[in-house]
Every structure is written in structure tokens, then in C-alpha cells.
C-alpha positions as CSV (number, residue, x, y, z in Angstrom):
1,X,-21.5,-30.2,-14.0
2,X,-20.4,-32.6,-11.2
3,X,-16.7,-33.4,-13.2
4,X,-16.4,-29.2,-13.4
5,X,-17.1,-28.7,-9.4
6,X,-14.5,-31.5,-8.9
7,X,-11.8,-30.0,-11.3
8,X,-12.5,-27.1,-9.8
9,X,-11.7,-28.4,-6.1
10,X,-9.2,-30.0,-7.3
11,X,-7.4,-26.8,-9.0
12,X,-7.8,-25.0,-6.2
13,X,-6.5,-27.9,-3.6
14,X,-3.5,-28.2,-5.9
15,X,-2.9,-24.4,-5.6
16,X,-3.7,-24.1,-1.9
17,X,-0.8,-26.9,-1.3
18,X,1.4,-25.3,-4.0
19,X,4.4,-23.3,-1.9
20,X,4.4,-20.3,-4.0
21,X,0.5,-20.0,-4.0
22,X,1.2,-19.9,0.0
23,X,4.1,-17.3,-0.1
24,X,1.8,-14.9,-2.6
25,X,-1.1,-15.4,0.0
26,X,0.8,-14.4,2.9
27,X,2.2,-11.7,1.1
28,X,-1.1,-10.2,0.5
29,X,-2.9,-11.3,3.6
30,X,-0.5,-11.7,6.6
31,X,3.7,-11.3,7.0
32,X,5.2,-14.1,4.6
33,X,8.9,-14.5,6.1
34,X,11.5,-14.0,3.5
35,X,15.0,-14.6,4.2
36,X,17.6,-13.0,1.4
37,X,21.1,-13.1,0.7
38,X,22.8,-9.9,0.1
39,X,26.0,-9.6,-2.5
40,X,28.8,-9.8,0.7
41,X,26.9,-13.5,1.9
42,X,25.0,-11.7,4.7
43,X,21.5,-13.6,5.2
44,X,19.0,-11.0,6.4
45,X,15.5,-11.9,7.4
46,X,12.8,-10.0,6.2
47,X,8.6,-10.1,6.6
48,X,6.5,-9.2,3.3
49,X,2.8,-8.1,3.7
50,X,0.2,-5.8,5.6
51,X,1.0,-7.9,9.0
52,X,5.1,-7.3,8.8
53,X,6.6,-6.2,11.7
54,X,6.3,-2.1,12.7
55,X,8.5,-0.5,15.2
56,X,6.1,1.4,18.1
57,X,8.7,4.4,18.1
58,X,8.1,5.3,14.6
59,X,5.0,7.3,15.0
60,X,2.8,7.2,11.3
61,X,0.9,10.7,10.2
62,X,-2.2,11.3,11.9
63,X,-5.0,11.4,9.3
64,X,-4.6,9.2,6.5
65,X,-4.3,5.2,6.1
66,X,-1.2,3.0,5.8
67,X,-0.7,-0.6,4.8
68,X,2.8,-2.2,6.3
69,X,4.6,-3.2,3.4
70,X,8.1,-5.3,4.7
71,X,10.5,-5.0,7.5
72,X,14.2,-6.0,7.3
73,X,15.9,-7.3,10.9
74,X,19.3,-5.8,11.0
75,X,22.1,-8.4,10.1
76,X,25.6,-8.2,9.9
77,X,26.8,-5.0,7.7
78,X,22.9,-4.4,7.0
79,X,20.5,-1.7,9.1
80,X,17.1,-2.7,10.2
81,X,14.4,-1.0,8.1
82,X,11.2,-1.3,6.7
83,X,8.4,0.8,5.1
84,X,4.9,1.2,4.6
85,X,2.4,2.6,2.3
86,X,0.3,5.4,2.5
87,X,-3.3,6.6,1.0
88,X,-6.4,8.7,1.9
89,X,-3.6,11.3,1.3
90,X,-5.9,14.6,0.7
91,X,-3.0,17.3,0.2
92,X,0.4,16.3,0.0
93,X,1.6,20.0,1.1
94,X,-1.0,20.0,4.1
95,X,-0.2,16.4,5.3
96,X,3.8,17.3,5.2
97,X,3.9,20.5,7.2
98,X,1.6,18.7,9.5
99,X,3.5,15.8,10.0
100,X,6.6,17.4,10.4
101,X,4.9,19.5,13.2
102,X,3.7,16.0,14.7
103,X,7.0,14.9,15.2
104,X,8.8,18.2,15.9
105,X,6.6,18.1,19.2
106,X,7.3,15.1,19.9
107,X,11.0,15.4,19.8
108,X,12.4,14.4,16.8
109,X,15.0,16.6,14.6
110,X,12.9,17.7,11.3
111,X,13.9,18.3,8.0
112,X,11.1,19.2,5.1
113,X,12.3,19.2,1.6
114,X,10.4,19.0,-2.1
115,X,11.4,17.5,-5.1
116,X,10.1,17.6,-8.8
117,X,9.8,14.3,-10.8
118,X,8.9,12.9,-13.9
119,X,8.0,9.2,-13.2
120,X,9.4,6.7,-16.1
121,X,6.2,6.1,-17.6
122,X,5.5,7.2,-21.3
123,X,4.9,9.5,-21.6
124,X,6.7,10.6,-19.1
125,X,4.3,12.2,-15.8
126,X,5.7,14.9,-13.7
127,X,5.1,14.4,-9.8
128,X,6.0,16.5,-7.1
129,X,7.4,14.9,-3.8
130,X,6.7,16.5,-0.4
131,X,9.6,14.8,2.4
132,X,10.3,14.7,6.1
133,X,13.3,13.2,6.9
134,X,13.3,13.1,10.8
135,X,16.0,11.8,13.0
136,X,15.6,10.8,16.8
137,X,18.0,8.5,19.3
138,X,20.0,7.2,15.8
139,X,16.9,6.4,14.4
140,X,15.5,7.9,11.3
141,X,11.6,8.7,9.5
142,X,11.9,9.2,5.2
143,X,8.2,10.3,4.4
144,X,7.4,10.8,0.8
145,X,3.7,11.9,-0.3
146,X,2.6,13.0,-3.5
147,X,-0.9,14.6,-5.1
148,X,0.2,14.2,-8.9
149,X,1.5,10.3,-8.0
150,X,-0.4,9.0,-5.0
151,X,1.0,5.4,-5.4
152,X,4.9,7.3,-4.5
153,X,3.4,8.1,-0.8
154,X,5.3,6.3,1.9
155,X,7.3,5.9,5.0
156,X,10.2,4.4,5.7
157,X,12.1,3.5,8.7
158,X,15.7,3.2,9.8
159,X,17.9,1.9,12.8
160,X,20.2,5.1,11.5
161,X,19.6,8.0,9.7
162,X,18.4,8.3,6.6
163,X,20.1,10.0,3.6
164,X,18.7,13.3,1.7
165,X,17.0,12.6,-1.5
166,X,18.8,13.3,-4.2
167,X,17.6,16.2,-6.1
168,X,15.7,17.1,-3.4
169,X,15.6,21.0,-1.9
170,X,14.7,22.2,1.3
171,X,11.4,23.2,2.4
172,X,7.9,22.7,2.7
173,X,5.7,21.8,-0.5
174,X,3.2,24.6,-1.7
């Protein structure tokens, strides 16, 4: 038994002081600073992980939870941006047209749209996405929620102003 607890510390001493074991902790734990190269040789530095960096003038739905997933500094050529994940999403529909009220009263320019799916699963799964694109002093909101695919709710963040989905129609979700 003693030659098992000390493999045992000993795996997990090895692993603790292994870099990649580090990297996936913070990843899941904290804000594991990632720095990657795009195609054009621009460095950009990102953070990975529930502690990554979140601007305070992108205001998050009231009502449900979100986990931070990355942020992206702006670097040469390359906007800042970042997203996060959502969940304890009750109605897609309700939490859209709500949302989009949220920041309508607080100022920003509002766009709801819908869009119909089919994930690339087999067999293939149909989801209906319910969007707010919102725009406010050339910055920019993309949220995305979903009943039918839950794990598709999110919302991302721009320095700029994010594009229309494609496929995507306007209105609210019913």
C-alpha cells in the first residue's frame, strides 16, 4: 500500500510540475495567458478561462448565469474581443426580447434577429437561435441563446461592431 500512496504522489507531483497540466488547470480554474500568432505575423495576447478579462461596459442579461470564456487584447490589424458562456437560460424567446429591452434603455442601438439550424451532429439536430446584435460608442454585443441547443448560448464582445449572422432574419424569436 505504502509503494501505491507514493506512486501516487509522485504521479501527481510529476503532473502538477508538468507545463501543460498547468495551462489546462488555469484554463479551467483561473485566466491561463495565451499569446497566438495570427496568419499576417501579428502576436495577439489572449486569457483562457472563467477568470479572463471582461469589459465593465458590456452589460450581461439579467437573469441567467455566465462563465467568461477568453478575451483577446486588440493588436495590430486584430479587434479586441472576447466571449462568454451562458446557462440557466429558461426561454430563449423570453430572455432575448428581454435583453434587448435591457440594453435598448440603457442606450445601445438594438437589433433582434432569429435563425434556424441544424447543428452537424448525426443525425443532424435542428436548433433555433434567438440574437441581439447591439452597437454603442463603436462597440458591439452578439448574443446567441437557444432552447433546442443550450450549449450554443453566448455573448460576445467587440471593440467594433459586430456583423449579421448569416442566415439570420430579423426579429424577435417566438
Amino acid at each position: 500500500m505504502r509503494w501505491f500512496m507514493g506512486l501516487l504522489i509522485a504521479t501527481g507531483a510529476l503532473a502538477g510540475a508538468w507545463p501543460a497540466a498547468q495551462l489546462l488547470w488555469e484554463m479551467e480554474t483561473g485566466a491561463a495567458q495565451i499569446d497566438i500568432v495570427h496568419d499576417d505575423g501579428v502576436r495577439q495576447q489572449t486569457e483562457m478561462g472563467p477568470r479572463s478579462y471582461w469589459p465593465n461596459w458590456a452589460p450581461l442579461p439579467k437573469g441567467v448565469r455566465h462563465t467568461v470564456q477568453s478575451s483577446y487584447a486588440a493588436a495590430p490589424g486584430h479587434t479586441a474581443t472576447g466571449f462568454a458562456r451562458l446557462s440557466g437560460v429558461a426561454s430563449a424567446a423570453r430572455l432575448q426580447a428581454d435583453y434587448a429591452a435591457q440594453l435598448a434603455r440603457e442606450g445601445w442601438t438594438v437589433e433582434a434577429r432569429h435563425q434556424r439550424v441544424s447543428l452537424p451532429e448525426l443525425p443532424p439536430r435542428p436548433a433555433l437561435l434567438c440574437h441581439v446584435i447591439a452597437t454603442k460608442d463603436g462597440r458591439g454585443l452578439l448574443f446567441s441563446a437557444s432552447d433546442e441547443a443550450p450549449e450554443m448560448s453566448r455573448l460576445f464582445w467587440l471593440e467594433g461592431k459586430h456583423t449579421v449572422p448569416i442566415g439570420s432574419a430579423p426579429g424577435l424569436c417566438r
